[in-house]
N, C-alpha and C positions, 0 to 999 in steps of 0.2 A: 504494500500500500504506500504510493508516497503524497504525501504533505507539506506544504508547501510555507503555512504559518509556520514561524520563529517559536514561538508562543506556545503554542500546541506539541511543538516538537520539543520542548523543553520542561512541560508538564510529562511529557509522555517519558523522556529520558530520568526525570525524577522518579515517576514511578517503577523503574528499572528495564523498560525497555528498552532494545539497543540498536540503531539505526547505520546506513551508510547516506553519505551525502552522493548527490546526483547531478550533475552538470548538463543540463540541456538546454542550448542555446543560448548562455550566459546566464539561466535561469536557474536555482540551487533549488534542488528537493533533497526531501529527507526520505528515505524507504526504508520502511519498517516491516518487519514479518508480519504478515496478516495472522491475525487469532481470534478464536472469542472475545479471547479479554481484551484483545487490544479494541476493538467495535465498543464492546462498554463503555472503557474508557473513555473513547471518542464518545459517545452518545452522553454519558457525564459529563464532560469537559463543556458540552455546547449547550447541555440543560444548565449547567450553575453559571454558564456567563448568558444567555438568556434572563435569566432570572434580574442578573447585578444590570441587565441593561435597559429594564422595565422603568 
């Protein structure tokens, strides 16, 4: 799966996921192993900033 927010890639690397960076067309992603938990995560991540931006 790759990711493209700073932010997101950074919450996700705290919770001990482990990423490679991606270069395509001067543009950086981050590619993460797709998992269950990692979808969770994602889907957490976007529910409590949802929330902080009500």
């Amino acid at each position: 799966m790759e990711i493209k927010s700073k932010r997101l890639k950074r919450f996700l690397y705290n919770l001990g996921f482990e990423f490679k960076l991606i270069n395509k067309n001067g543009d950086e992603f981050y590619q993460f192993e797709e998992t269950e938990m990692l979808k969770e995560c994602i889907e957490f991540y976007y529910r409590v900033r949802k929330r902080f931006n009500k």
